[in-house]
C-alpha positions in Angstrom: 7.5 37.2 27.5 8.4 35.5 24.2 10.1 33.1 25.4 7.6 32.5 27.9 5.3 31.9 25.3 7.4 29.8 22.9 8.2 27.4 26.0 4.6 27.2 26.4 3.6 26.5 22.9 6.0 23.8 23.0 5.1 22.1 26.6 1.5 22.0 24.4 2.8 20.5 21.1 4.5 18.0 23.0 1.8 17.2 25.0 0.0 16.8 21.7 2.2 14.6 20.5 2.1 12.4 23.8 -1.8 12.0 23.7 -2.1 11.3 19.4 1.0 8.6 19.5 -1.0 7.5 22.8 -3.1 4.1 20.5 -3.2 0.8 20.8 -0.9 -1.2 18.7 -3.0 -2.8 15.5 -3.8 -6.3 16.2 -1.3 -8.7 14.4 -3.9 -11.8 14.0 -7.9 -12.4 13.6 -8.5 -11.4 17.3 -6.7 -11.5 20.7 -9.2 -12.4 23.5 -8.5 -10.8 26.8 -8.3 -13.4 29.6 -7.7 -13.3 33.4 -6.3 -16.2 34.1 -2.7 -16.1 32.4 -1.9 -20.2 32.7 -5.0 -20.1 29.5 -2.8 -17.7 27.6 -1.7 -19.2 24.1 -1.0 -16.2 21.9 0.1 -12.5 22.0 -0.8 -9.4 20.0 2.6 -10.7 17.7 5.0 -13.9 18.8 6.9 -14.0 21.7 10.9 -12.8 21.8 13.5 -14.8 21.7 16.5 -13.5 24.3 18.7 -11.6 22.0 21.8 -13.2 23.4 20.3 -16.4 21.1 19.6 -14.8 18.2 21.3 -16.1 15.2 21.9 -14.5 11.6 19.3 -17.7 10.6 16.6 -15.8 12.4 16.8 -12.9 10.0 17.0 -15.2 6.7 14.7 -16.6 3.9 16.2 -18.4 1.1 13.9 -19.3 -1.9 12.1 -16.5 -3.4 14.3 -16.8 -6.6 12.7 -20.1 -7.4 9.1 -19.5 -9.3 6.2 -20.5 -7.6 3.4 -23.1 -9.4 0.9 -21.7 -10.6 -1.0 -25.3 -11.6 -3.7 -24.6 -10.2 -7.7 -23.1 -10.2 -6.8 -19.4 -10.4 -3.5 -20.0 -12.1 -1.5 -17.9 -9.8 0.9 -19.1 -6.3 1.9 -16.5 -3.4 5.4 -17.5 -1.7 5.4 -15.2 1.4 7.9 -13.7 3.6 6.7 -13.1 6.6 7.0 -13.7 10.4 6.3 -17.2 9.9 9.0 -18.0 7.6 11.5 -15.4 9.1 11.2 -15.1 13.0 13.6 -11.9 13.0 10.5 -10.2 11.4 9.1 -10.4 15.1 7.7 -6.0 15.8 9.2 -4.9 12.9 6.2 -3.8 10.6 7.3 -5.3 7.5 6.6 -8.8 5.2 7.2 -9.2 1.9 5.6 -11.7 -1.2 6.5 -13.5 -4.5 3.5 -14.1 -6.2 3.7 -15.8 -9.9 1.0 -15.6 -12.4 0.1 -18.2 -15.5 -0.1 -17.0 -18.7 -3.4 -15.5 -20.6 -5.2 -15.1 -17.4 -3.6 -15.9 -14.0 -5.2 -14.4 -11.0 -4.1 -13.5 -8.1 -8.1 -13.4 -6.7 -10.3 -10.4 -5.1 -8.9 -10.0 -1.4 -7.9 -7.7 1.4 -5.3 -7.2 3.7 -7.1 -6.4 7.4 -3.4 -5.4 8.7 -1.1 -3.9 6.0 -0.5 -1.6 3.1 0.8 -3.3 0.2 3.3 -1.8 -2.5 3.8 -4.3 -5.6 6.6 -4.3 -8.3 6.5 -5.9 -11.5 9.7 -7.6 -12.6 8.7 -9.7 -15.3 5.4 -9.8 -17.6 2.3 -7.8 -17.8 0.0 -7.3 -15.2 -4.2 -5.9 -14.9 -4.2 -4.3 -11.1 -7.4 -3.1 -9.6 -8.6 -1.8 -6.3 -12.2 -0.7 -4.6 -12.8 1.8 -2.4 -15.3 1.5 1.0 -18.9 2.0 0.7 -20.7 4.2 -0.7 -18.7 5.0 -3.5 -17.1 1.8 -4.8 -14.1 3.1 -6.7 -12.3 1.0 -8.7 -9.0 2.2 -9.6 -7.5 0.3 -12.1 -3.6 0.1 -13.6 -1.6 -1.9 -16.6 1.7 -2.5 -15.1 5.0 -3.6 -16.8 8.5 -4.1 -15.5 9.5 -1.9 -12.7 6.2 -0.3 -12.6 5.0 0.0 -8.7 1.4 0.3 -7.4 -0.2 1.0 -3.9 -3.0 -1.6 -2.2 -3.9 0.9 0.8 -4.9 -1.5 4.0 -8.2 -3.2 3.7 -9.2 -2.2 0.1 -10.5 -5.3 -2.0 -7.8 -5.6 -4.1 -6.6 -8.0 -7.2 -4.0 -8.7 -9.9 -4.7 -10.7 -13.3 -2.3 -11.3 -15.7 -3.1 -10.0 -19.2 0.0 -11.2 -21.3 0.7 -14.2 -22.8 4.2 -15.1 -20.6 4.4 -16.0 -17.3 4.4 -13.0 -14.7 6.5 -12.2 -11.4 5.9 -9.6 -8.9 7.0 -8.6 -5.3 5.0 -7.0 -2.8 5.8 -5.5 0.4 3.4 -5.0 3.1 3.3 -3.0 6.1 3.0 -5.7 9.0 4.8 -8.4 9.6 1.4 -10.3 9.3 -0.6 -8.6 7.1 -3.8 -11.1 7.0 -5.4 -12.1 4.0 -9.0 -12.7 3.3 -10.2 -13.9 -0.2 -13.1 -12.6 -0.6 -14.9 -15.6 -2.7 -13.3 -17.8 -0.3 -14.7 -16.4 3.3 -17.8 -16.0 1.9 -19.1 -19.2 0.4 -16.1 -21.4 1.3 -16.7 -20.4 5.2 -16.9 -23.3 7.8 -19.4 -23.4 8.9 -21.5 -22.5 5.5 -23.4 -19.4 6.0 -26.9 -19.5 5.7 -27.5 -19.7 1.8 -30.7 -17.4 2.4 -28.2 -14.6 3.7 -26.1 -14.9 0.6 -29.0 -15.4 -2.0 -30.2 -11.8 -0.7 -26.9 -10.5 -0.6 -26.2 -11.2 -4.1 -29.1 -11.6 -5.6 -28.7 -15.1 -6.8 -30.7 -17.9 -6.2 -30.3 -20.2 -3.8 -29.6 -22.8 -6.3 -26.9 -20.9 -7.1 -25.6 -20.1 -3.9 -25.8 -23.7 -3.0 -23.5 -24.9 -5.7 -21.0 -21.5 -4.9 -20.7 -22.6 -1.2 -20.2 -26.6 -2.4 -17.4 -26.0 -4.9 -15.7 -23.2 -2.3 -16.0 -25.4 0.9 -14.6 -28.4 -0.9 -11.5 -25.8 -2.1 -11.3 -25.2 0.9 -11.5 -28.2 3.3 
């Protein structure tokens, strides 16, 4: 009769199992619209495969990330990434990986979020003022001084940003959980967006004036365009 039951309790935590891995995969880009038609079909939830007979070790390499990015710029800070679009191999495997470089006395790698990926940073060389928020309602910021070889966590979708606080230039490495995590700069999207959003959305929003807002969304669109 035990065993009976120990067989059964097992048929159910498999079947468990089956039904919670049971998901749709995460989408790997803005959006992915269904069509019908397949000869309209540009894209896939990820890139298509190569046949693995044609695979070369070149598919699976990235030289470059030793060479410091330049950071001559508005925010003073330059993000070299490694992902799927630099190194095809990366194709379903999860994983994509940044060099990002910071000026001195106040380089910023901006407020942003990653829509597909966790992020996990490493310091190598400098000082470096990390901060994340948490969703609505509470608005957590969590906020760390890191130096070299201290690692911090970005969990998917927080706003997060980095800011260098020393006066040398700063390196650090991040790994993220996709091999196209997505970015969105929040200051960016918002007033850089193309078309402008309406300046009476964001003057409520904010609580600027539209004055304000106006200027904002002129400076971002030309940063952007």
């Amino acid at each position: 009769m035990k065993g009976v039951q120990f067989l059964v309790a097992f048929v159910l935590l498999a079947l468990a199992s089956k039904l919670v891995s049971a998901s749709d995969p995460g989408p790997l880009q803005d959006f992915c619209v269904a069509i019908n038609d397949t000869k309209d079909g540009v894209f896939v939830n990820g890139k298509f495969c190569k046949d693995p007979k044609l695979a070369t070790a070149e598919d699976f390499f990235l030289p470059g990330l030793n060479i410091p990015g330049n950071t001559s710029n508005q925010v003073g800070s330059m993000v070299n990434p490694a992902n799927v679009q630099q190194i095809p191999g990366l194709n379903t495997l999860g994983i994509s990986l940044v060099r990002i470089d910071y000026a001195p006395y106040g380089g910023l790698n901006p407020p942003h979020t990653h829509p597909c990926a966790t992020e996990i940073l490493v310091v190598v060389e400098g000082t470096l003022s990390i901060s994340f928020v948490t969703s609505n309602t509470d608005n957590r910021l969590f906020t760390k001084v890191l130096y070299p070889g201290d690692v911090f966590i970005f969990p998917e979708g927080m706003i997060h940003f980095q800011f260098n606080i020393g006066s040398t230039n700063t390196v650090a490495f991040a790994a993220l959980s996709s091999q196209n995590p997505g970015v969105i700069t929040i200051a960016n999207a918002v007033f850089g967006s193309d078309p402008a959003i309406n300046p009476d959305v964001l003057a409520n929003a904010f609580q600027l004036d539209q004055n304000i807002v106006k200027q904002l969304q002129s400076r971002f669109w030309w940063d952007n365009n």
